[in-house]
N, C-alpha and C positions, 0 to 999 in steps of 0.2 A: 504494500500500500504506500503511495509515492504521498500523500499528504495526512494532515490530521485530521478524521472525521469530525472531530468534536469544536473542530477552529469556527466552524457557523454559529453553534450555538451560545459558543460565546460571544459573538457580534449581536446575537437576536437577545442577550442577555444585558448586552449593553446598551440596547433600544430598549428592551423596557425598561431600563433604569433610568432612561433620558426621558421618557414618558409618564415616568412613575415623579422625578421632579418637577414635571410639566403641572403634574397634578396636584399633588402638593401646592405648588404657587398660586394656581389658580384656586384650590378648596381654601387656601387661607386669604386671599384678598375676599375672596366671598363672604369670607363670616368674620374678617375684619370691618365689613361693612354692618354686622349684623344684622341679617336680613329677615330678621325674626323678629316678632311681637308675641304679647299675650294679654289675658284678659283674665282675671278673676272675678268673678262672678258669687254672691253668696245667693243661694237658694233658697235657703230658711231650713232649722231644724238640722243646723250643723252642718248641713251639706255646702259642699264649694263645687264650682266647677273653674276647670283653669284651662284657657284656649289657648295652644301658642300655634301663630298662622306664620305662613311665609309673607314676608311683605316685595321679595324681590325674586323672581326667577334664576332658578342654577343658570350662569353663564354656558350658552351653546360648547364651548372649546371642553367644558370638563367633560363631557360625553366622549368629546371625537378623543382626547386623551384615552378615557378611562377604556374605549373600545380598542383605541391604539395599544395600550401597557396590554387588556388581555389577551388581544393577536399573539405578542411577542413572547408573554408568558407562555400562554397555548403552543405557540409553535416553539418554543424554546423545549417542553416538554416532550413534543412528538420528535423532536431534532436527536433529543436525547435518547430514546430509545432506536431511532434511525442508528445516530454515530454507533450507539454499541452492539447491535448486530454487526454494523459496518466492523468494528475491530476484534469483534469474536469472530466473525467468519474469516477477516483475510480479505475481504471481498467488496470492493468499492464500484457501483453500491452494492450495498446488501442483497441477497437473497428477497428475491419474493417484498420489494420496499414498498410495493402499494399496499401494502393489508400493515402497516408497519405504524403505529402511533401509539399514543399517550393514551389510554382509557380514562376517560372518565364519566362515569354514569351515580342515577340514582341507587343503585341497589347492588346490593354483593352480589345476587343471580347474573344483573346485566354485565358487572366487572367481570366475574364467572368466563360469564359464555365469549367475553373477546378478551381474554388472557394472551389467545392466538396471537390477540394484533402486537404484545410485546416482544414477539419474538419471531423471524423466519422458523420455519417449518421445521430446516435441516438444523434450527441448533437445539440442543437437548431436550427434545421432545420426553416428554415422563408420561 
């Protein structure tokens, strides 16, 4: 193997972490602003109610951030199981790299049934 499988995913680690600042910045100018209120309310008979409303919309950019950082995270996890078939087999790319990702599901059954996707077929199938 003439290079290092694992050199991408540490480039897609360093985009989320440049994303993951991005966000940061932006969730704290946000609530620097505090864009919150509330209301206390006495009802009678002890009871209170306490509102607290947004008074200002999340800035557009925290989304395209937040979807940005989980791309890189995401693919930074599928990279990872990518590179190490790539260095267990010898084999650039891996074996069988379309069925090849990061699982992640609701339920241990769904984890279960795509364990497959951690791994090419040819390495230590149990």
């Amino acid at each position: 193997m003439h290079q290092d499988p694992f050199l991408a995913c540490w480039s897609r680690l360093d985009r989320a972490g440049a994303h993951r600042s991005a966000l940061a910045a932006i969730w704290n100018d946000y609530i620097d602003a505090h864009p919150y209120d509330f209301s206390l309310t006495h009802r009678g008979g002890g009871v209170h109610v306490l509102e607290v409303y947004q008074t200002r919309p999340m800035p557009p950019d925290f989304v395209l951030e937040f979807g940005e950082w989980l791309y890189h995270a995401r693919a930074c996890l599928d990279h990872i199981v990518w590179a190490t078939a790539a260095h267990v087999t010898g084999q650039l790319p891996p074996p069988d790299e379309g069925i090849l990702q990061y699982p992640i599901y609701e339920s241990m059954t769904a984890w279960k049934s795509n364990e497959r996707r951690l791994r090419p077929p040819e390495v230590g199938r149990e």
